[in-house]
Backbone as a chain_set.jsonl record, in Angstrom:
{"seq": "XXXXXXXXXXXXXXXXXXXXXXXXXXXXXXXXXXXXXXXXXXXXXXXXXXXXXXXXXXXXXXXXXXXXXXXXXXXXXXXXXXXXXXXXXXXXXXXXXXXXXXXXXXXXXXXXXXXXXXXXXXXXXXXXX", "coords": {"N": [[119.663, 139.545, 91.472], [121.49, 139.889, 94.134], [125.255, 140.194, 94.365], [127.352, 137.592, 95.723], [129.936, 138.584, 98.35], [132.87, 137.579, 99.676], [133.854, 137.14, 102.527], [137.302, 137.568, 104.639], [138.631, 135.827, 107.405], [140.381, 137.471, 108.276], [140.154, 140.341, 107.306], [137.526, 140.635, 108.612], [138.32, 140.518, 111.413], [139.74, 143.02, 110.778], [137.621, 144.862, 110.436], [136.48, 144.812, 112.606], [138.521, 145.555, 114.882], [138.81, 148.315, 113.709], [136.327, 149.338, 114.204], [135.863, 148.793, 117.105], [137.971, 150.784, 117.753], [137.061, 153.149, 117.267], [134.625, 153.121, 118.408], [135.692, 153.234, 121.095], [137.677, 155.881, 120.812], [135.242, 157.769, 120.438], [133.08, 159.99, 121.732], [131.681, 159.611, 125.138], [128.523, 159.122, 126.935], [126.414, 158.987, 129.499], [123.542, 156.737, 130.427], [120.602, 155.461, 131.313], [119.861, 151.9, 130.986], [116.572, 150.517, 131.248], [114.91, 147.516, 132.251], [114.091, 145.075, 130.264], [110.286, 144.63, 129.12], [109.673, 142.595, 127.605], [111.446, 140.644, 127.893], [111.18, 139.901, 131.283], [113.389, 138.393, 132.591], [115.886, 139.185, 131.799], [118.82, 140.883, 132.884], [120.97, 142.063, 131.046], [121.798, 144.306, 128.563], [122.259, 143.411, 125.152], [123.476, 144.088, 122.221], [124.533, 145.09, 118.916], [127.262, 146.053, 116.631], [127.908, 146.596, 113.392], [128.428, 143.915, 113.354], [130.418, 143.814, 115.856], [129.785, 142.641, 119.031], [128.568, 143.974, 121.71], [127.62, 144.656, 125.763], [125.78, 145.771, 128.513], [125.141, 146.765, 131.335], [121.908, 146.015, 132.598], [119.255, 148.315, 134.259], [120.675, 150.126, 135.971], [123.167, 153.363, 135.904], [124.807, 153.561, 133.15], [127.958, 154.33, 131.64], [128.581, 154.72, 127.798], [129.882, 154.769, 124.733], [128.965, 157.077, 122.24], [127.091, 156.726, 119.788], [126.594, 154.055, 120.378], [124.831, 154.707, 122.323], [123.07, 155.879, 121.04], [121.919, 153.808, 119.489], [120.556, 152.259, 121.476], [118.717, 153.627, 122.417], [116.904, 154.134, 120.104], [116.145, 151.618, 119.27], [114.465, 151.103, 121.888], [112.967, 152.532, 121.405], [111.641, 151.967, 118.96], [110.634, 149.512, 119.472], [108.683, 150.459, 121.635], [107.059, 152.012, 119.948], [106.14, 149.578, 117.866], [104.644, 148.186, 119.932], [102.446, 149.67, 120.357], [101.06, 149.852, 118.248], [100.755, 147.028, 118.09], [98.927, 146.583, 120.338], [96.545, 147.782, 119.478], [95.833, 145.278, 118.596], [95.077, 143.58, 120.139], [92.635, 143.59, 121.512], [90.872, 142.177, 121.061], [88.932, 143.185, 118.923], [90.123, 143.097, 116.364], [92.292, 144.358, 113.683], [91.027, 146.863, 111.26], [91.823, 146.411, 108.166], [91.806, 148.802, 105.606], [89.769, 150.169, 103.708], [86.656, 151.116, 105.899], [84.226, 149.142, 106.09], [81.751, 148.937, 107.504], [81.118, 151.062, 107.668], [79.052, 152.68, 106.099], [77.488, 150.403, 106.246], [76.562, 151.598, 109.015], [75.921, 153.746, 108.842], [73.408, 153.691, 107.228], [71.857, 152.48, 108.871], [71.656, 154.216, 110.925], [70.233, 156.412, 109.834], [67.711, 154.72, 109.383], [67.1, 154.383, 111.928], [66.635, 156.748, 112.338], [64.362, 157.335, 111.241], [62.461, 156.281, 112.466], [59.34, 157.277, 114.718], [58.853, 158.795, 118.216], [56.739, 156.889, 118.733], [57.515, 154.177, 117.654], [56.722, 153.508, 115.005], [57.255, 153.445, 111.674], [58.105, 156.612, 110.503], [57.267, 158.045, 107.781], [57.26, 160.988, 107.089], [55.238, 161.813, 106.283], [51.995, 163.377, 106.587], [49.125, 163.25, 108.691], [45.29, 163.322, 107.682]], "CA": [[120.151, 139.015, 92.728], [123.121, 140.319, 94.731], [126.518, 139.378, 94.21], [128.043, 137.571, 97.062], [131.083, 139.04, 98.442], [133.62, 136.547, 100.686], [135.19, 138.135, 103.444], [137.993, 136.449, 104.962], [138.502, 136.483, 108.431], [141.265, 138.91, 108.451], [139.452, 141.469, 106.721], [136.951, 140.321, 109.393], [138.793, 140.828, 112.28], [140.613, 144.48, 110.575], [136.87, 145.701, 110.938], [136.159, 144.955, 114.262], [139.172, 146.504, 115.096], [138.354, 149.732, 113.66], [135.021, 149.974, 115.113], [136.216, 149.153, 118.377], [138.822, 151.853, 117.937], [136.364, 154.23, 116.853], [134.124, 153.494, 119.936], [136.981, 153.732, 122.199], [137.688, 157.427, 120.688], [133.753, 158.615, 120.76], [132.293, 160.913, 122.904], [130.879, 159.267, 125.678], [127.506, 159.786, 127.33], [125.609, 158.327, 130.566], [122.275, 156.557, 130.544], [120.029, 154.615, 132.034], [119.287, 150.961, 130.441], [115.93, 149.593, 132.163], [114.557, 146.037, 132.084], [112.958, 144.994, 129.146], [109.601, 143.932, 129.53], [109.838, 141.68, 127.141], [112.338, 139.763, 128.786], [111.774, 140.3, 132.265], [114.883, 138.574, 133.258], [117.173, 139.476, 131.398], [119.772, 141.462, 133.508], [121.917, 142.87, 130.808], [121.332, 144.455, 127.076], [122.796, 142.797, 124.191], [124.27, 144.814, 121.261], [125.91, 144.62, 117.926], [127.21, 147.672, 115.843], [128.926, 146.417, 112.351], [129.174, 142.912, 114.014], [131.012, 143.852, 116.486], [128.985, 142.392, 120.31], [128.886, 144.553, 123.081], [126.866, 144.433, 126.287], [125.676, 146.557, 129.442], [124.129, 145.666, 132.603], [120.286, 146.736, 132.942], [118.465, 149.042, 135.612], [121.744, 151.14, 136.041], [123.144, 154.055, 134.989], [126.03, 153.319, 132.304], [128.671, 155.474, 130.325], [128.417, 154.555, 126.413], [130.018, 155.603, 123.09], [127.364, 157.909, 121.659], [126.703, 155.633, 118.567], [125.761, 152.917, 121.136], [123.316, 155.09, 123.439], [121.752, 156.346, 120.079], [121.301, 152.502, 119.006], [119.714, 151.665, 122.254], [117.628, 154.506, 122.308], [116.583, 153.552, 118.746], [115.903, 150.368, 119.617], [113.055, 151.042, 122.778], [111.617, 153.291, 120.656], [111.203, 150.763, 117.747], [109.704, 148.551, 120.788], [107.699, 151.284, 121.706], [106.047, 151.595, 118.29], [105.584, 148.206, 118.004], [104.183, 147.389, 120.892], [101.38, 150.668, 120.516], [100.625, 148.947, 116.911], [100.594, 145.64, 118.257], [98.284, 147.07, 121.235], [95.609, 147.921, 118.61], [95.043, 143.889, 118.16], [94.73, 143.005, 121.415], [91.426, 144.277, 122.167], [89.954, 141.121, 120.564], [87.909, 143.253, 118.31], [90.985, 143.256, 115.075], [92.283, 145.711, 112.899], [90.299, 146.897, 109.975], [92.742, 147.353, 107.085], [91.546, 149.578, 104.11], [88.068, 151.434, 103.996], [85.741, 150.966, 106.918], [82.585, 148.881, 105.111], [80.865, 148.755, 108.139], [80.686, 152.399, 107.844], [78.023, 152.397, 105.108], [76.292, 150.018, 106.891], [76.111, 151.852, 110.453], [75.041, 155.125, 108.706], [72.086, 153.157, 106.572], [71.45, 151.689, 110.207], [71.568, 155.087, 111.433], [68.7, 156.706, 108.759], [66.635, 154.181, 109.468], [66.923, 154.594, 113.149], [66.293, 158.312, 112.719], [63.395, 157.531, 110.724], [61.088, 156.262, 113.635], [59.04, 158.267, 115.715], [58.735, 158.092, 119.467], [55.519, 155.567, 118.728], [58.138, 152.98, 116.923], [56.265, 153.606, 113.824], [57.773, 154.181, 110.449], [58.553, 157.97, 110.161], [57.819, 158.496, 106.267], [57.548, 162.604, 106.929], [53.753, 162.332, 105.83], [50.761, 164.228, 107.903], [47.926, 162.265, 108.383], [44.302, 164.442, 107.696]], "C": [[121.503, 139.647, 93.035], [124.214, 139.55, 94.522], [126.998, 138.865, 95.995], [129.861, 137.875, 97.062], [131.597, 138.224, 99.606], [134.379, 137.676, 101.405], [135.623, 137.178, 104.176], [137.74, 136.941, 106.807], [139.579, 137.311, 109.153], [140.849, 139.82, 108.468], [137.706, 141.462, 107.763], [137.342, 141.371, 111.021], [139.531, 142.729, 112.639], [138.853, 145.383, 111.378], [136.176, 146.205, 112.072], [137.034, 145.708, 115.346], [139.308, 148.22, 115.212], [136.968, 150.375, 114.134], [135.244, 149.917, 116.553], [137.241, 150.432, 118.948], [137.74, 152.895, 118.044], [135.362, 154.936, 118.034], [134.946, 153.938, 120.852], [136.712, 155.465, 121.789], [136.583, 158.325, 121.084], [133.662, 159.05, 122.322], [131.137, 159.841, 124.028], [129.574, 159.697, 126.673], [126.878, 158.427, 128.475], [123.748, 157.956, 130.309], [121.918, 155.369, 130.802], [119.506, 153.418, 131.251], [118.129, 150.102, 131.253], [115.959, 148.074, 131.289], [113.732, 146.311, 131.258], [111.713, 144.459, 129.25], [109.212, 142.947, 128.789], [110.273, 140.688, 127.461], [112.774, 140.253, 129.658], [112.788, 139.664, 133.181], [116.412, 138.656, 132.884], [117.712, 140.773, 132.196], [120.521, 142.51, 132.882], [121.7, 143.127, 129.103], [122.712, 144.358, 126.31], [123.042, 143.684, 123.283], [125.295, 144.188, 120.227], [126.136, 146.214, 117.017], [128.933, 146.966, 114.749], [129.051, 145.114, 113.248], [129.982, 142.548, 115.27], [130.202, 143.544, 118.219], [129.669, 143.585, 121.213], [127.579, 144.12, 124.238], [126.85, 145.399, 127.785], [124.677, 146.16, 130.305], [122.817, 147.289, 132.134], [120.173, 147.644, 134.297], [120.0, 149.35, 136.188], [122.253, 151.819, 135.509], [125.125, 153.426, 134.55], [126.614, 154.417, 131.478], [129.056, 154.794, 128.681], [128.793, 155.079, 125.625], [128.407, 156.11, 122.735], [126.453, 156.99, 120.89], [125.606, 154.733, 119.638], [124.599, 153.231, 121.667], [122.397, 155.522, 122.107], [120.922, 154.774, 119.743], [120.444, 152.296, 120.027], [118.331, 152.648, 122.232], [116.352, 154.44, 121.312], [115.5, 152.549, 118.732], [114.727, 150.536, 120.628], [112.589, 151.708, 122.033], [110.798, 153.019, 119.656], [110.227, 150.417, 118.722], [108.617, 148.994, 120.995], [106.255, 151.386, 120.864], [105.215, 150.826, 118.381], [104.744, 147.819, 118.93], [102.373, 148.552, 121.039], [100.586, 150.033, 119.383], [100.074, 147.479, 117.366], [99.182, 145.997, 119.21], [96.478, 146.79, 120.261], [94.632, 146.04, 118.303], [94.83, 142.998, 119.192], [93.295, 142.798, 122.292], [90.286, 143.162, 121.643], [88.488, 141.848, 119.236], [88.847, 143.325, 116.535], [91.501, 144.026, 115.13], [91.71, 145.641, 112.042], [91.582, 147.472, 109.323], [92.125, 147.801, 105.946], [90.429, 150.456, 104.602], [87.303, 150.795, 105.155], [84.352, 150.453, 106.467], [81.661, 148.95, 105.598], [80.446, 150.271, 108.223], [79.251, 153.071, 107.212], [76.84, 151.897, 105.566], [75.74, 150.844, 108.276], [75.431, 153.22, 110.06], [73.617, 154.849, 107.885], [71.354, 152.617, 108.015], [70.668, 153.262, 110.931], [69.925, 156.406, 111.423], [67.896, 155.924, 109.193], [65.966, 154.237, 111.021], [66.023, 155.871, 113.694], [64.999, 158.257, 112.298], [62.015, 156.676, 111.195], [60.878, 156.99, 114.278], [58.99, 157.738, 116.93], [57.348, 157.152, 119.347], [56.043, 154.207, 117.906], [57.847, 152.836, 115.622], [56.826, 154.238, 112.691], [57.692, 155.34, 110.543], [58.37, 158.306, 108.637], [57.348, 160.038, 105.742], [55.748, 163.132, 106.465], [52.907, 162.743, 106.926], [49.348, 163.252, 107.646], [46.839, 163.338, 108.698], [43.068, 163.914, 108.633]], "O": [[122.411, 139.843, 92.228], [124.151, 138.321, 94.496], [126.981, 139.511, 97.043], [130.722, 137.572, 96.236], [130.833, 138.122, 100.565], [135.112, 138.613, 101.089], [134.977, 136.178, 104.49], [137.082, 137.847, 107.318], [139.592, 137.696, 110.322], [140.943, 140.485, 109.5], [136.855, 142.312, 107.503], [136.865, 142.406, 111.485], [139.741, 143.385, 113.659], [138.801, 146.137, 112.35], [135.619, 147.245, 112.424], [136.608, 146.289, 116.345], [139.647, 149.011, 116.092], [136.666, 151.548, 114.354], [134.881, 150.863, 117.252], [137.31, 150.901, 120.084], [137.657, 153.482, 119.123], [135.185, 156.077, 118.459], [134.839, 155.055, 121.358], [135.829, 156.165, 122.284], [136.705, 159.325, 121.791], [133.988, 158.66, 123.443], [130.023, 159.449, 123.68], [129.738, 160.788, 127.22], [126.925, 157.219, 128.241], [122.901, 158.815, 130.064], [122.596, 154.356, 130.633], [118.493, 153.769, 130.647], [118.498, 149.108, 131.879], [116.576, 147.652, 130.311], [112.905, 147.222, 131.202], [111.932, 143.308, 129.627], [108.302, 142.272, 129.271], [109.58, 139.674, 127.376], [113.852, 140.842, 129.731], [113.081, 140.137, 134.279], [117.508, 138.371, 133.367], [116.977, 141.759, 132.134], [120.829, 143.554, 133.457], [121.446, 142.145, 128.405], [123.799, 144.878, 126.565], [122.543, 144.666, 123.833], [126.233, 143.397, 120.322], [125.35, 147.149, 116.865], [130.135, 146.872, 115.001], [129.968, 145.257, 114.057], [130.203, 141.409, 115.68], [130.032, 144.661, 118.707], [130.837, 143.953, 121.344], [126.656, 143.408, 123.841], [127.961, 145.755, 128.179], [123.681, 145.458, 130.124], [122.785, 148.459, 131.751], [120.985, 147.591, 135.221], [120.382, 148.513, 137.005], [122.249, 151.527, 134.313], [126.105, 153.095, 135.218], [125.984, 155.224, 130.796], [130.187, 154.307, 128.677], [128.205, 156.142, 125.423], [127.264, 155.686, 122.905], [125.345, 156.588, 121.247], [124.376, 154.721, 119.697], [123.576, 152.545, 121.659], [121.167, 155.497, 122.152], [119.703, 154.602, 119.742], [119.305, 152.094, 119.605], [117.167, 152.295, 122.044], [115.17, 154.627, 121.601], [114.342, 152.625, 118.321], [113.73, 149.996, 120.149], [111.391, 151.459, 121.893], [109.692, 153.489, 119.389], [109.124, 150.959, 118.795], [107.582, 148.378, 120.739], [105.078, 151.058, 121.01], [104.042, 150.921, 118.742], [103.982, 146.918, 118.579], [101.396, 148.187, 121.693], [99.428, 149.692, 119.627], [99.036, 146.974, 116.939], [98.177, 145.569, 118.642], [95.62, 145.92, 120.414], [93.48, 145.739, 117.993], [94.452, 141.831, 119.086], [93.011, 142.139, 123.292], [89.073, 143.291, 121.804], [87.49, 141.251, 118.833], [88.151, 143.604, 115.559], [91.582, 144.706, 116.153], [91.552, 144.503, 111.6], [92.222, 148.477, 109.633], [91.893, 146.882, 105.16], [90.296, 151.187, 105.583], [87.533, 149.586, 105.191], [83.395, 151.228, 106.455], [80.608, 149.032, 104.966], [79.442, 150.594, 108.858], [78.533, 153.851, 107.837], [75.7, 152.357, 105.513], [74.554, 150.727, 108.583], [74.567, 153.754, 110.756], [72.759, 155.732, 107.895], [70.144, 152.39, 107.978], [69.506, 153.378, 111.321], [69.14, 156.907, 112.229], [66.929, 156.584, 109.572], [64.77, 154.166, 111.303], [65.265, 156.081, 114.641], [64.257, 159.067, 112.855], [60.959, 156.475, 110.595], [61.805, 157.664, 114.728], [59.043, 156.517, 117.078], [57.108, 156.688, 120.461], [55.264, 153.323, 117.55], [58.574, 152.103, 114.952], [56.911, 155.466, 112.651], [56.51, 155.4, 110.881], [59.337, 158.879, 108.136], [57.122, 160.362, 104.576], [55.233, 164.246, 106.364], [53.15, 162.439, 108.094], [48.825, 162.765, 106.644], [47.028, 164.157, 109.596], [42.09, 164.635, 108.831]]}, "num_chains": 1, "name": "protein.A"}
């Protein structure tokens, strides 16, 4: 198990400091935050980096410490993922996880299918004299 480590809230406050400095200094960059469709009314995207909250209005374009536009970026694309994965179980028919068993069965299904003739009659390859 992990050790727990106490932080006061000095040593609290020093770090929020230095990350807000740090943003301040960064290179900033412009981009566009849409609406989430997750939560279509939320207005404005939420953010933390090291604890520290930030926030930016939606469906406009914004200027951002780099760090930040990479997190958001990050972040829909997680969503993204997720939501293509999630997609998959929507379709009301599951997911199959591991080997495919029905596979076995649909190709024994398959043989047997192949092995009628157009008269519906067993197929067993013999010639009749």
């Amino acid at each position: 198990m992990a050790k727990r480590v106490q932080v006061t809230e000095t040593e609290l406050k020093a770090e929020a400091s230095k990350v807000n400095r740090i943003l301040k200094n960064e290179k900033k960059v412009k981009i566009f935050i849409p609406t989430d469709p997750m939560m279509p009314g939320s207005l404005t995207y939420y953010g933390f980096i090291n604890g520290v909250p930030f926030s930016y209005p939606r469906n406009e374009i914004v200027e951002v410490p780099e760090s930040v536009a990479m997190l958001i970026e990050n972040n829909a694309k997680a969503r993204r993922i997720a939501k293509a994965q999630e997609a998959e179980y929507q379709t009301g028919a599951g997911k199959l996880i591991g080997p495919d068993p029905r596979g076995e069965a649909l190709a024994n299904a398959r043989a047997i299918l192949g092995a009628v003739n157009a008269d519906g009659a067993l197929d067993t390859g013999e010639t009749e004299e």
